[in-house]
N, C-alpha and C positions, 0 to 999 in steps of 0.2 A: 504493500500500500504506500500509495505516497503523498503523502499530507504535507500542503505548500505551509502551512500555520498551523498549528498546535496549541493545542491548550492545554496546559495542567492546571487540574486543581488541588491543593493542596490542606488536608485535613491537619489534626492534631499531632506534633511534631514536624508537621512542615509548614512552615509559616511564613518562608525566607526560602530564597533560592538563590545563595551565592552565587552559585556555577554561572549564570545569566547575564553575558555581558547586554547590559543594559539600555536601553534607548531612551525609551519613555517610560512614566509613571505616572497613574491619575485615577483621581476617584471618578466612577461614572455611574451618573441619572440616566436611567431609564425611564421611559412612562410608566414603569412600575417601582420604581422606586430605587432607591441608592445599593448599590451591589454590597457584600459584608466586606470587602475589603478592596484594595487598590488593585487594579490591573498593571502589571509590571508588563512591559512589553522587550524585547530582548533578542539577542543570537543567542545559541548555545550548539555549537560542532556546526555552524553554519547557518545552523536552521532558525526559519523565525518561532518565538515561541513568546506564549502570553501566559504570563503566572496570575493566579491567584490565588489568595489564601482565605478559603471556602467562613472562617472561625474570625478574620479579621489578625491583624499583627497588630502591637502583641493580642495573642490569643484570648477573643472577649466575649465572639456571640456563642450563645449556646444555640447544638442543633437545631431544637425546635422554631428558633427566632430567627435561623437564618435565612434570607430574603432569595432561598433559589432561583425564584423566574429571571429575577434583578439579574442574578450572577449570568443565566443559562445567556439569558436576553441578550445581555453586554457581548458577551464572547461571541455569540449570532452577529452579533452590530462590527466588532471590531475581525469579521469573516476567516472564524476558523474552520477548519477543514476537519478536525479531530479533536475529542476529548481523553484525555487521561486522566481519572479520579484517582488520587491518593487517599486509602481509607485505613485510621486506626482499628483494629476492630479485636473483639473474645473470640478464641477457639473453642468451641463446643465437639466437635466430634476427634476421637484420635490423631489424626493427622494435623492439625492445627494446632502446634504447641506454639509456646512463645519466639518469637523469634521468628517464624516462617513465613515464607509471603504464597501467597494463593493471589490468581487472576479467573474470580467466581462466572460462573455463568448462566447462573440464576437468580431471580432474587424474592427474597416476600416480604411484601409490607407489613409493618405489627402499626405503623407512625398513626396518627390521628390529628385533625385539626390545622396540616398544615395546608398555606397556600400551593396547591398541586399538581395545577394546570392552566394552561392558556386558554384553550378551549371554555371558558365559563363564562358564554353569552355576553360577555362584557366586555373585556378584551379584546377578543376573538370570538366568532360563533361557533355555537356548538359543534363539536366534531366530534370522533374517533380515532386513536390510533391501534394498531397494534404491537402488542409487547408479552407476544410468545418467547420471544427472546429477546430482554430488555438488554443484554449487549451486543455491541459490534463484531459479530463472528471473525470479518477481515483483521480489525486492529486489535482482538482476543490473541489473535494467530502471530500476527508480528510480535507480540510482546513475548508469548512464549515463545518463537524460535531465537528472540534473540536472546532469553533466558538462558537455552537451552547453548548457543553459541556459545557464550558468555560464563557458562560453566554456576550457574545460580541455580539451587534446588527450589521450582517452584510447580504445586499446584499447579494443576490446567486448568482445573474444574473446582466448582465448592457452592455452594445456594447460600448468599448473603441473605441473612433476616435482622431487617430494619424495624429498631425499635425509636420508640421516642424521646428517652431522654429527658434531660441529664443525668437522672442517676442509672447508675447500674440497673441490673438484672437481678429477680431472685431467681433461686435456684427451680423455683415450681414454675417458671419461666420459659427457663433455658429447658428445662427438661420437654415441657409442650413446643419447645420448637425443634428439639432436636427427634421430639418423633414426628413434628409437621418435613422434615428433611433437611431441616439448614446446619449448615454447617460454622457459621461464623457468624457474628452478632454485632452490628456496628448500630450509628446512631444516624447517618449521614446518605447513605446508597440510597434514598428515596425522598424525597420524590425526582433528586437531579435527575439519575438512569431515562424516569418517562418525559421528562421535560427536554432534554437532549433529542429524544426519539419525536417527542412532538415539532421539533425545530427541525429535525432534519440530519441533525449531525451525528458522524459516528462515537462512539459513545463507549469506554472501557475501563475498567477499577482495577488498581493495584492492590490489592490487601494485605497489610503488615499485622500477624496476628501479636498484641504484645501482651494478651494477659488471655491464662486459661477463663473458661465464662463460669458462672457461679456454681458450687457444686463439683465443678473437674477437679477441682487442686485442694489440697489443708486450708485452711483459714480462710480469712479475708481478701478482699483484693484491695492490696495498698496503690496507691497511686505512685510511693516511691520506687515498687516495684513496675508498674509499667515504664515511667519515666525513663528507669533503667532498661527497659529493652527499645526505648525508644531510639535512643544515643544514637546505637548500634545500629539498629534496624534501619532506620530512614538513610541509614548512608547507605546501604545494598540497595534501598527502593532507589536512590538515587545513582547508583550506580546500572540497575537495568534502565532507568531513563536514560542515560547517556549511551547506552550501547542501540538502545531504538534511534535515538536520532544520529549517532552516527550512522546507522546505517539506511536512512531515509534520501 
């Protein structure tokens, strides 16, 4: 696939994108409203690419208050070609320990209450899309082969189940999602994934799992410990970034 612009967007632990030599910076109005954070626009290994940090920098909105359409809109506005979502997210079935990145390719919504489509007579008139497969099979594919070049253990496959946030999960929870078939639990993969799909654009999640989900592990989940696999992790997520767009 060849995507002239790019977009990343970047969740918890990624807030910043050094690597980005840089152009422009700006906050941007939508007719729907102010995007959660600054669109960074930029080269990186040649290629144009447009950051955003999905939580705002430093890290301020919670999930549920972030202004999706705004962000999806903005990135449709400033004509990207591809999305790439960075998602923090829980492991709930065995293969999902800390540490690991999956590139899912399913998802279920648990979210409630947020703004979740264009389509709502107001906007835009009622429509339909489809979202039998709410990711981009093509740009699913690039990222694993360049995984797979690149010598990085990742998931091909995994069912992100999207909760609402901000707090965690209870264990009676995770348990009803991991017999609904999800495998990984984030706060974030929905409503972007249909809003993408509704726009047009191809559409694909990196998932960094950094804490087992409630119930997999001893105790509690500290936040000192996620923090701690965040370090680490987001520089592998950022290092399969960089081997996609070299090879773009």
């Amino acid at each position: 696939m060849k995507a002239k612009k790019t977009a990343i967007i970047g969740g918890t632990g990624l807030t910043q994108l050094p690597e980005l030599d840089v152009i422009s910076e700006q906050a941007v109005e939508t007719p729907l409203g102010m995007t959660s954070g600054l669109l960074t626009e930029g080269k990186w290994h040649g290629n144009e690419v447009i950051f955003l940090a999905r939580h705002g920098h430093p890290h301020s909105v919670p999930p549920h208050k972030i202004n999706y359409r705004a962000n999806l809109l903005a990135l449709q506005q400033c004509g990207v070609d591809a999305i790439i979502a960075v998602n923090a997210v829980g492991g709930i079935t065995e293969a999902m320990v800390s540490g690991h990145i999956a590139v899912p390719h399913q998802v279920i919504d648990y979210t409630w209450g947020r703004e979740s489509t264009y389509f709502d007579g107001e906007f835009m008139p009622l429509d339909h899309v489809d979202l039998t497969f709410p990711y981009d099979e093509v740009l699913r594919q690039k990222l694993l082969s360049e995984a797979t070049a690149a010598g990085f253990l990742v998931s091909g496959a995994g069912v992100y189940g999207a909760t609402q946030g901000p707090r965690l999960e209870t264990i009676a929870e995770i348990s009803r999602m991991e017999r609904d078939g999800c495998d990984l639990v984030g706060m974030t993969g929905m409503p972007e994934a249909a809003l993408a799909r509704e726009l047009g654009i191809p559409y694909a999640s990196i998932c960094l799992v950094v804490n087992p989900a409630a119930g997999k592990a001893e105790g509690e989940i500290t936040m000192e410990q996620i923090r701690a696999v965040l370090n680490g992790g987001m520089e592998q997520v950022k290092g399969l970034l960089s081997h996609f767009l070299m090879a773009e």
